[in-house]
PDB file of N, CA, C and O in Angstrom:
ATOM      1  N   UNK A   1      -3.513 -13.559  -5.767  1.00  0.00           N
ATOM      2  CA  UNK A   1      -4.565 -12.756  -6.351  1.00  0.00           C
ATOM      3  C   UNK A   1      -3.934 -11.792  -7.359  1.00  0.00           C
ATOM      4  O   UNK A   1      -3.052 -11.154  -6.786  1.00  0.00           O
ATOM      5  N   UNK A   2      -4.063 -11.429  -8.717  1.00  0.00           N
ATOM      6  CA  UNK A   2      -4.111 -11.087  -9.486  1.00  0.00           C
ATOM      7  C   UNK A   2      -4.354  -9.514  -9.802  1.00  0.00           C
ATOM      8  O   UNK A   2      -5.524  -9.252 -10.079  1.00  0.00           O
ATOM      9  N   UNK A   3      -3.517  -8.508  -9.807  1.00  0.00           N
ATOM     10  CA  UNK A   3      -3.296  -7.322 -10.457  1.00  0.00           C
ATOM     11  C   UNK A   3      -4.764  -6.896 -11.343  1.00  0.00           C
ATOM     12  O   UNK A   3      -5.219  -7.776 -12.074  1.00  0.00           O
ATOM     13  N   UNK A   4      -5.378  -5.772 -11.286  1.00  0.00           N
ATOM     14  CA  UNK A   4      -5.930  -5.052 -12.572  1.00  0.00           C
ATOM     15  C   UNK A   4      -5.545  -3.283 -12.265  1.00  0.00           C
ATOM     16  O   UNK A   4      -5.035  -2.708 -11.303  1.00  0.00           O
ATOM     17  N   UNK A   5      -5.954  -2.916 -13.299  1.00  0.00           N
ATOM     18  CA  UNK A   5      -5.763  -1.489 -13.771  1.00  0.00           C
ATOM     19  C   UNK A   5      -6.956  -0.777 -13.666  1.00  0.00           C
ATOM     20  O   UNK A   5      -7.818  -1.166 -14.455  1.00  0.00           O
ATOM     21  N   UNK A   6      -7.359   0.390 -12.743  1.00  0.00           N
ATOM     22  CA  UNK A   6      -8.348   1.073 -13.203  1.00  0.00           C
ATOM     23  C   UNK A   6      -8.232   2.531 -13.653  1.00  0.00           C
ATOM     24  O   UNK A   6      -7.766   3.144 -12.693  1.00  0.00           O
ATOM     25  N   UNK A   7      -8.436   3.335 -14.642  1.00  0.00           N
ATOM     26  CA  UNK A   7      -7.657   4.615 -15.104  1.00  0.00           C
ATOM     27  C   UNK A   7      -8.203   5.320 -13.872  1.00  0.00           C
ATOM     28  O   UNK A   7      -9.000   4.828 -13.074  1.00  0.00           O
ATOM     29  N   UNK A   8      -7.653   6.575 -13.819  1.00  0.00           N
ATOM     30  CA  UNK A   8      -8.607   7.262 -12.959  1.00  0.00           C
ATOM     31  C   UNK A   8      -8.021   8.921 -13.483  1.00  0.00           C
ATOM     32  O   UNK A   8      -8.352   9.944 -12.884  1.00  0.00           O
ATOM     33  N   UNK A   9      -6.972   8.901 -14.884  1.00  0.00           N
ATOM     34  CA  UNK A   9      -6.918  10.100 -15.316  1.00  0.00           C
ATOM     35  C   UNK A   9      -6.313   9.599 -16.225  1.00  0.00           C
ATOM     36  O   UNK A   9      -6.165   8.378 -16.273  1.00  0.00           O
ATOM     37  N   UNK A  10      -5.646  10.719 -17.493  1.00  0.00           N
ATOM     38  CA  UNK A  10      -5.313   9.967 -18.409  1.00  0.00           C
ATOM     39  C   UNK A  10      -3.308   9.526 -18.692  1.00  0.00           C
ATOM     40  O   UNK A  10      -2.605   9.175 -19.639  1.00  0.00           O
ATOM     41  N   UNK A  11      -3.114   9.844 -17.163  1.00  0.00           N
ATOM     42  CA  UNK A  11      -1.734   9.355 -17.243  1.00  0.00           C
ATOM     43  C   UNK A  11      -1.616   8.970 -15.986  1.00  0.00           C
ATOM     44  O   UNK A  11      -0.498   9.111 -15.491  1.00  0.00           O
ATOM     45  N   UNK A  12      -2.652   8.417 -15.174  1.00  0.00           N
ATOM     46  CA  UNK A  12      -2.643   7.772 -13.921  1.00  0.00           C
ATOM     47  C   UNK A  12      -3.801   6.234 -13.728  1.00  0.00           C
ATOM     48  O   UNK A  12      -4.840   6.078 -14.369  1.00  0.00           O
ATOM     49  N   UNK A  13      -3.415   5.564 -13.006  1.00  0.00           N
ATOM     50  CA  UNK A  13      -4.146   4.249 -12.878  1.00  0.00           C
ATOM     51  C   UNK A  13      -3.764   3.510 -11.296  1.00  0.00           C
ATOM     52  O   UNK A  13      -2.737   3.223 -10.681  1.00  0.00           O
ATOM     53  N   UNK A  14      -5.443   3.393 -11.047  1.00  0.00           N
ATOM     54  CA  UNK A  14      -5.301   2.477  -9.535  1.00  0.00           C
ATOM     55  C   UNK A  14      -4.920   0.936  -9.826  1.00  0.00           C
ATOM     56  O   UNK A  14      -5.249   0.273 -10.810  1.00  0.00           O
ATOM     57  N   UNK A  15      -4.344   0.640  -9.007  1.00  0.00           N
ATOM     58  CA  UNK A  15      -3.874  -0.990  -9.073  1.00  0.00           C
ATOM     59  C   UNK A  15      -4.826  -1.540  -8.383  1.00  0.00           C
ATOM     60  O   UNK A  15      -4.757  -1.308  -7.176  1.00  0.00           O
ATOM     61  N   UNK A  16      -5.843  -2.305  -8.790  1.00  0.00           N
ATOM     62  CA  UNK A  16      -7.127  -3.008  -7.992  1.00  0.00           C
ATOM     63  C   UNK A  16      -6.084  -3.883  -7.620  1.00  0.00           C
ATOM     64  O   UNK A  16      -5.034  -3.878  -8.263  1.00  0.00           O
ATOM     65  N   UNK A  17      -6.316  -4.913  -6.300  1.00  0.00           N
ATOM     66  CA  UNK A  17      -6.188  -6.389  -6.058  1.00  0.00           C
ATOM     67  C   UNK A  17      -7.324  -6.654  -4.989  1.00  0.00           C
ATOM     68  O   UNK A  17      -7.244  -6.206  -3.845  1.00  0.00           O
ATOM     69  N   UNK A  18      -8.488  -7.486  -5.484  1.00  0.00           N
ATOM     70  CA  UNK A  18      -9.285  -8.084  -4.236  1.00  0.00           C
ATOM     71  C   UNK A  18     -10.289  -6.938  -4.020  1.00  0.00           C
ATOM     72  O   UNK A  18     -10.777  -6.678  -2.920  1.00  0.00           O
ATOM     73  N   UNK A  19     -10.593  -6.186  -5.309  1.00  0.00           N
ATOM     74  CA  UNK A  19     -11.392  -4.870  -5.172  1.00  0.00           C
ATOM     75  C   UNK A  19     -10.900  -3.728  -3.827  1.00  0.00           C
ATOM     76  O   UNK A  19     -11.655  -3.019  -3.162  1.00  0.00           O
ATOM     77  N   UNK A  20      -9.307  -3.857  -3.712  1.00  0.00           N
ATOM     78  CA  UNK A  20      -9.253  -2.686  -2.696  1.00  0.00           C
ATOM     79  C   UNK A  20      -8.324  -2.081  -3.985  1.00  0.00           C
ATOM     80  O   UNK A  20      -7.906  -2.656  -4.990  1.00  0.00           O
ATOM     81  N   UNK A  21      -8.212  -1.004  -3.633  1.00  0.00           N
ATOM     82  CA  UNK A  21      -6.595  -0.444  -4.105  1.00  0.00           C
ATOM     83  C   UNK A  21      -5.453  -0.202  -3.034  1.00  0.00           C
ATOM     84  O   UNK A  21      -5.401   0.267  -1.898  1.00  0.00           O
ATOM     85  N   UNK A  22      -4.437  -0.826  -4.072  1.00  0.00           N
ATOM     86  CA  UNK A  22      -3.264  -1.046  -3.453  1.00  0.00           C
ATOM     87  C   UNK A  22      -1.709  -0.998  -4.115  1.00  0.00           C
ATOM     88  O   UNK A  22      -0.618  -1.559  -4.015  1.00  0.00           O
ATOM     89  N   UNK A  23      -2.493   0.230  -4.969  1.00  0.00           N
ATOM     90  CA  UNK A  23      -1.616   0.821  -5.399  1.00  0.00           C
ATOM     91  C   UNK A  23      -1.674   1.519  -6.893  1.00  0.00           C
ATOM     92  O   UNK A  23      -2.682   1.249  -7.546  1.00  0.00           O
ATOM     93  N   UNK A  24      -0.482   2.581  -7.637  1.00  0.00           N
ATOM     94  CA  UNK A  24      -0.911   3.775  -8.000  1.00  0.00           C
ATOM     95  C   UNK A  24       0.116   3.271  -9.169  1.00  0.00           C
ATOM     96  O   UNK A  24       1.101   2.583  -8.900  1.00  0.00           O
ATOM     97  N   UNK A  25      -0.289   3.773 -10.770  1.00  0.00           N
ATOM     98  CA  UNK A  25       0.817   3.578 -11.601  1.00  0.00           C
ATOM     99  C   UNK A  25       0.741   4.868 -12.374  1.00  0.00           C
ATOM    100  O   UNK A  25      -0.280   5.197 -12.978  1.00  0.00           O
ATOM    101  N   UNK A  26       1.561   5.409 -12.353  1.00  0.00           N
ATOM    102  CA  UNK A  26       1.241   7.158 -13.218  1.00  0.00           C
ATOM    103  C   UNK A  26       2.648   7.839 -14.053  1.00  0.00           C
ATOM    104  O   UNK A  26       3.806   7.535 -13.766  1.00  0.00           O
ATOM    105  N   UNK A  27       2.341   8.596 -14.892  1.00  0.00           N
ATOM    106  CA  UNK A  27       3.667   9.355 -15.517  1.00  0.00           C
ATOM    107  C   UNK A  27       4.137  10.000 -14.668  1.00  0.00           C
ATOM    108  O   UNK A  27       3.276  10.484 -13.933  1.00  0.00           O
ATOM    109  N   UNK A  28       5.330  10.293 -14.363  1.00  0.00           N
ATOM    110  CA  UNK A  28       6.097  11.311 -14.032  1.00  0.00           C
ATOM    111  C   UNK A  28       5.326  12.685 -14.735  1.00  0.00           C
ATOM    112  O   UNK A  28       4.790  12.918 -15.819  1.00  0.00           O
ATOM    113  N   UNK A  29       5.572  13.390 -13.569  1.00  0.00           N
ATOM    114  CA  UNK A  29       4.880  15.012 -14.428  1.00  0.00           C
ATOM    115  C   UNK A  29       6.000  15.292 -15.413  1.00  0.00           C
ATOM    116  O   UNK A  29       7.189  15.142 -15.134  1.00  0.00           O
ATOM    117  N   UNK A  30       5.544  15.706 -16.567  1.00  0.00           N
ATOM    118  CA  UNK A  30       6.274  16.327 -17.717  1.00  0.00           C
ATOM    119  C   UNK A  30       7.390  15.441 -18.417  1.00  0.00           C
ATOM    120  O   UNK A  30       8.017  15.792 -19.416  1.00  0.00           O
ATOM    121  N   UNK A  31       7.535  14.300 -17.776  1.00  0.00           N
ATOM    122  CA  UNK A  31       8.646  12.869 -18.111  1.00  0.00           C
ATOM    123  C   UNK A  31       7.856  12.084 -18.798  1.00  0.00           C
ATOM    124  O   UNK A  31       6.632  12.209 -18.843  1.00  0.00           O
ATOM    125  N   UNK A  32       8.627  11.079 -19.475  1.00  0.00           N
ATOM    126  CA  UNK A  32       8.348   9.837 -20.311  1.00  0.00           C
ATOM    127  C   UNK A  32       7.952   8.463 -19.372  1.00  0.00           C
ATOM    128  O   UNK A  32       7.275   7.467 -19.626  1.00  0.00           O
ATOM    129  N   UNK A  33       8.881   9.001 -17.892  1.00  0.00           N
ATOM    130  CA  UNK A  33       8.848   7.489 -16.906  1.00  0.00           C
ATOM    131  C   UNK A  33       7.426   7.693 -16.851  1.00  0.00           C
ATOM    132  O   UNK A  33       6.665   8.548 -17.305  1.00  0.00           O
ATOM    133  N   UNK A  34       7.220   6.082 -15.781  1.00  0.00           N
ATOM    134  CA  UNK A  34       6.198   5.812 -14.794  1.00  0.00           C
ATOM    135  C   UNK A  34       6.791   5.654 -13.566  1.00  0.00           C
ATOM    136  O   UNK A  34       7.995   5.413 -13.477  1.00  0.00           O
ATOM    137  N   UNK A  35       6.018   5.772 -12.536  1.00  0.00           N
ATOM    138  CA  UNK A  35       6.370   5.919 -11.610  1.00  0.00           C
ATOM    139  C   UNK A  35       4.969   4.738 -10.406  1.00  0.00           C
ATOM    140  O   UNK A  35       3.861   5.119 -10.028  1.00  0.00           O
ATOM    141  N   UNK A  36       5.701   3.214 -10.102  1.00  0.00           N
ATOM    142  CA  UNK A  36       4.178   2.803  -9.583  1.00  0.00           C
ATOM    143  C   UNK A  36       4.919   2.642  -8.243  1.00  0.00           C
ATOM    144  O   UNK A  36       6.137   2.473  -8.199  1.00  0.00           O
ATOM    145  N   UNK A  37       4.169   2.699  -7.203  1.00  0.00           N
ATOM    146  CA  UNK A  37       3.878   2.960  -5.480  1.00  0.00           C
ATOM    147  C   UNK A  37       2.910   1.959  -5.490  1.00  0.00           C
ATOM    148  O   UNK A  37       1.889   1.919  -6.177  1.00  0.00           O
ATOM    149  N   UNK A  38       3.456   0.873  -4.385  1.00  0.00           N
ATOM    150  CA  UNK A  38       2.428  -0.228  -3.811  1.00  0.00           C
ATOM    151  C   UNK A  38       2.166  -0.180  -2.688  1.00  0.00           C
ATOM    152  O   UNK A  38       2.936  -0.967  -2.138  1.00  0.00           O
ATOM    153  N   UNK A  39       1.660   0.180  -2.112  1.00  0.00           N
ATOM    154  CA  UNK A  39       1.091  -0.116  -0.844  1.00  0.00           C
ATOM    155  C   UNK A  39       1.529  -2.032   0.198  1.00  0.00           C
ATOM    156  O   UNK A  39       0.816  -3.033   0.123  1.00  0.00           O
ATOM    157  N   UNK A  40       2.549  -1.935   0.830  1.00  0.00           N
ATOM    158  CA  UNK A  40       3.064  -3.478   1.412  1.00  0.00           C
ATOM    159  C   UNK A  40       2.621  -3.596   2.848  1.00  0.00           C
ATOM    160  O   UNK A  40       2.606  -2.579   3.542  1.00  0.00           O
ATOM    161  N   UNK A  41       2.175  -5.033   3.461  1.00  0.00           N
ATOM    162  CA  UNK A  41       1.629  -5.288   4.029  1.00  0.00           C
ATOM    163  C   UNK A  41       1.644  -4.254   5.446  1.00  0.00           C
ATOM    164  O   UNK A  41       0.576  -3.886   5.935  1.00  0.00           O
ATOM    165  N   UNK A  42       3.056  -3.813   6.070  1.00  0.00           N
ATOM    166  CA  UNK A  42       3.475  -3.254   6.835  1.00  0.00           C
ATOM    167  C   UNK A  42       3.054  -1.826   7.209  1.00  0.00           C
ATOM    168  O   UNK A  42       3.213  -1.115   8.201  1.00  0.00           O
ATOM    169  N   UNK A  43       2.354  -1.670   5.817  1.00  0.00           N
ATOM    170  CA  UNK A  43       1.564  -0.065   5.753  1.00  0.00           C
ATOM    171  C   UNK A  43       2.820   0.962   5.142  1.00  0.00           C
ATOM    172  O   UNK A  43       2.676   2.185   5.158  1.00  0.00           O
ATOM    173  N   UNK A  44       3.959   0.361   4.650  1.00  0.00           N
ATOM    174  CA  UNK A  44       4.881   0.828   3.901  1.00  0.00           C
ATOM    175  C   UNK A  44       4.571   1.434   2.216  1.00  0.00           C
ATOM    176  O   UNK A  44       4.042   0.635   1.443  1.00  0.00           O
ATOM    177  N   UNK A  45       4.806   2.389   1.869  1.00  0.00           N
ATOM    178  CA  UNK A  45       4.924   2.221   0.042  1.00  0.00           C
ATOM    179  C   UNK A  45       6.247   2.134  -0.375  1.00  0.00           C
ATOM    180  O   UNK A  45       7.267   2.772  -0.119  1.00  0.00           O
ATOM    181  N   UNK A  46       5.969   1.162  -1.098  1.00  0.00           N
ATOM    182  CA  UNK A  46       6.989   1.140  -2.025  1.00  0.00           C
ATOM    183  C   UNK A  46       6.853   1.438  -3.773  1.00  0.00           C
ATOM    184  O   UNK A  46       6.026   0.996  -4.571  1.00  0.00           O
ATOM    185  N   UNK A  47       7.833   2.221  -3.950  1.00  0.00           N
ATOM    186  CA  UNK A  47       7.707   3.236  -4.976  1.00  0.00           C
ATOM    187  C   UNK A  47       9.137   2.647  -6.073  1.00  0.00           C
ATOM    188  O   UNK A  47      10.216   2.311  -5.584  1.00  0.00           O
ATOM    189  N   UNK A  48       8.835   2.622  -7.664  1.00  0.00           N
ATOM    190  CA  UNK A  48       9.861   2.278  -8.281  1.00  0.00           C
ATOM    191  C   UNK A  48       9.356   2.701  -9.750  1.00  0.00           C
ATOM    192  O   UNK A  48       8.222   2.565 -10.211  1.00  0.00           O
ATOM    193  N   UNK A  49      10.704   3.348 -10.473  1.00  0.00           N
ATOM    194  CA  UNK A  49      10.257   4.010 -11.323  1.00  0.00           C
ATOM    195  C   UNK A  49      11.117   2.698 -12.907  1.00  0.00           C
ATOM    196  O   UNK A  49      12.002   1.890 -13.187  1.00  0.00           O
ATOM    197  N   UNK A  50       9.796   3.525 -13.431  1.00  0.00           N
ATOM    198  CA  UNK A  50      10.248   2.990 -15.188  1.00  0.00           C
ATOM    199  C   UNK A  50      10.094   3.822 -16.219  1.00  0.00           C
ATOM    200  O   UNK A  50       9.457   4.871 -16.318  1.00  0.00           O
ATOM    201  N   UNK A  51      11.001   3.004 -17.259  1.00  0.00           N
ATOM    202  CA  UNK A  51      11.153   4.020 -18.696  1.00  0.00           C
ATOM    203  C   UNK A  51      10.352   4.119 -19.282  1.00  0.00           C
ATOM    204  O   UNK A  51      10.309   4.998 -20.143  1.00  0.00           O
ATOM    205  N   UNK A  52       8.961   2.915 -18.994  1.00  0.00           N
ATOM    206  CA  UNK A  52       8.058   3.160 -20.340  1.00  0.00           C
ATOM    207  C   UNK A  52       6.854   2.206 -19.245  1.00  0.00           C
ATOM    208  O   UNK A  52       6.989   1.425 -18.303  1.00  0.00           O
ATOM    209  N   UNK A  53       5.743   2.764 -19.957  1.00  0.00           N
ATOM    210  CA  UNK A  53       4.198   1.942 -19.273  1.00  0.00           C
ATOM    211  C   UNK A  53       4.277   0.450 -19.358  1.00  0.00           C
ATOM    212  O   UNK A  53       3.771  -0.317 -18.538  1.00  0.00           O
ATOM    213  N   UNK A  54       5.013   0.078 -20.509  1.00  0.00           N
ATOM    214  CA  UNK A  54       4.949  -1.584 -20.742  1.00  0.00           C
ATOM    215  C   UNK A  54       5.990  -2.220 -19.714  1.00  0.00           C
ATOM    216  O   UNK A  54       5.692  -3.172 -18.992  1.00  0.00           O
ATOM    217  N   UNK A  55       7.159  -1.642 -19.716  1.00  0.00           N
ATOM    218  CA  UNK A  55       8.325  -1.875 -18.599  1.00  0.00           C
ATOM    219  C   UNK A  55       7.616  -2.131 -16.677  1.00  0.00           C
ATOM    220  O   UNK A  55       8.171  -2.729 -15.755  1.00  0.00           O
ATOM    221  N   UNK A  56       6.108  -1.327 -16.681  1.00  0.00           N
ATOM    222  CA  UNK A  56       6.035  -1.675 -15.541  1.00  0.00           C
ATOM    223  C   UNK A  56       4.807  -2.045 -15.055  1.00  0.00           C
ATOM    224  O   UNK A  56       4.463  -2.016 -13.873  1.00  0.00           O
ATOM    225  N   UNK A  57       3.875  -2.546 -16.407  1.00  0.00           N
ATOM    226  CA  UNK A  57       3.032  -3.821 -16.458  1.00  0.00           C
ATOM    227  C   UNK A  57       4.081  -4.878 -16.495  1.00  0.00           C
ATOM    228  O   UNK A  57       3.659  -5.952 -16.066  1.00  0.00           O
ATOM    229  N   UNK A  58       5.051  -4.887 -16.798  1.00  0.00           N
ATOM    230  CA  UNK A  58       5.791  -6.207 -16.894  1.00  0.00           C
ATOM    231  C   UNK A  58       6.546  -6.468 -15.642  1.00  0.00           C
ATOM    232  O   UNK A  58       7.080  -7.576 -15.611  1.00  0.00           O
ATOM    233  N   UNK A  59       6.702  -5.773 -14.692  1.00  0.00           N
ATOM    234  CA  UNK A  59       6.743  -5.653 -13.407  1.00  0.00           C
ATOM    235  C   UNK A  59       6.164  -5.970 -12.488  1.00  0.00           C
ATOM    236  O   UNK A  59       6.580  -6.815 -11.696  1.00  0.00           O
ATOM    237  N   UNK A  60       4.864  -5.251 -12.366  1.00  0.00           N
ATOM    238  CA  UNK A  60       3.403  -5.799 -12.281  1.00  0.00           C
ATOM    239  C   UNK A  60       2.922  -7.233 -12.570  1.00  0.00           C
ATOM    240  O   UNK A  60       2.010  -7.713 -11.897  1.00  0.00           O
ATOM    241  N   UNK A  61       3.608  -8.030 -13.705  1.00  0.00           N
ATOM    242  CA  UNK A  61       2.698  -8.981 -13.967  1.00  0.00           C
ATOM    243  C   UNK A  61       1.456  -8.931 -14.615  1.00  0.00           C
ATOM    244  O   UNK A  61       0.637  -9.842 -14.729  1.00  0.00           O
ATOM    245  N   UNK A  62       1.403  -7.950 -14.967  1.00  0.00           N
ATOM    246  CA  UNK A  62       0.430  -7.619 -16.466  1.00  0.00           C
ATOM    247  C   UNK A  62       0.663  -7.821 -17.671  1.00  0.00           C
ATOM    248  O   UNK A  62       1.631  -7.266 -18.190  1.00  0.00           O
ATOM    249  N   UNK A  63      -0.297  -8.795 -18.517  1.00  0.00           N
ATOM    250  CA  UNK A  63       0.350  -8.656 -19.904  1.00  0.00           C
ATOM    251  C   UNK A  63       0.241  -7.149 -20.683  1.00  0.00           C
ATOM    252  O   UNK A  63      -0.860  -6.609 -20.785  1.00  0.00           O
ATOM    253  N   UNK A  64       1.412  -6.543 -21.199  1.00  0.00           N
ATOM    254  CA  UNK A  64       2.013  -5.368 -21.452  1.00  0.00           C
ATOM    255  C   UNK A  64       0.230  -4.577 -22.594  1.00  0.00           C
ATOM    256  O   UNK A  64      -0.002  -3.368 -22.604  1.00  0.00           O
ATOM    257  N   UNK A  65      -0.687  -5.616 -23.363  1.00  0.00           N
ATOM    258  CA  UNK A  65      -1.686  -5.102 -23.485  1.00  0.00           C
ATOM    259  C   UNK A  65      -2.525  -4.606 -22.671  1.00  0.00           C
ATOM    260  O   UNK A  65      -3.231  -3.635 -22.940  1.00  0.00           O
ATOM    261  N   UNK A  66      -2.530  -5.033 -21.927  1.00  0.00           N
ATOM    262  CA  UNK A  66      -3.019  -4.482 -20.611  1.00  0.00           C
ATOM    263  C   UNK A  66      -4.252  -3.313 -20.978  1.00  0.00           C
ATOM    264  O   UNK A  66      -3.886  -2.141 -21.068  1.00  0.00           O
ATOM    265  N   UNK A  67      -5.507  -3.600 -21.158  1.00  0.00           N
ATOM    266  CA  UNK A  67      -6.468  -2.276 -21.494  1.00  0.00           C
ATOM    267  C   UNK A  67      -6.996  -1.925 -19.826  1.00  0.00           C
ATOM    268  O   UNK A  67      -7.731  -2.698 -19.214  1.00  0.00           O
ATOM    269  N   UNK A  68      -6.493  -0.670 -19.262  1.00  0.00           N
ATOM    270  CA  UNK A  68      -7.237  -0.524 -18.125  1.00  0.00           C
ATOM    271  C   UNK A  68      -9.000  -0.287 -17.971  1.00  0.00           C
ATOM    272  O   UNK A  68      -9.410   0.537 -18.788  1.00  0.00           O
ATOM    273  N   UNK A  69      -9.692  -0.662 -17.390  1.00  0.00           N
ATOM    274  CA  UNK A  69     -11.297  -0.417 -17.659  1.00  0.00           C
ATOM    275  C   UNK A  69     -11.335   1.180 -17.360  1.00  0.00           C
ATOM    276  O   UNK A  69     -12.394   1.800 -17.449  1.00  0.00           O
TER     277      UNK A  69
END
């Protein structure tokens, strides 16, 4: 099942899969990174940071256009 983006501020975004969320992609406060946290089956997050928004749609498995709704 397949990744989407929903904004929910203007430097943060829920990771839909299967209409739940399951996970968070956002700037670092006052930084250039992103920073996305997934939610894994175990009830674990896992958290991993990047240099740039496209670096972690491409992570994700998003094509890097990626328009969040």
């Amino acid at each position: 099942m397949s990744l989407s983006l929903y904004r929910i501020g203007p430097d943060e975004h829920h990771l839909i899969q299967g209409g739940e969320v399951v996970g968070n992609l956002a700037r670092e406060e006052g930084k250039s990174s992103w920073r996305v946290s997934l939610l894994e089956e175990a009830g674990t997050i896992r958290q991993r940071l990047f240099r740039s928004f496209d670096a972690a749609l491409e992570w994700l498995g998003l094509p890097a256009v990626s328009e969040p709704v």
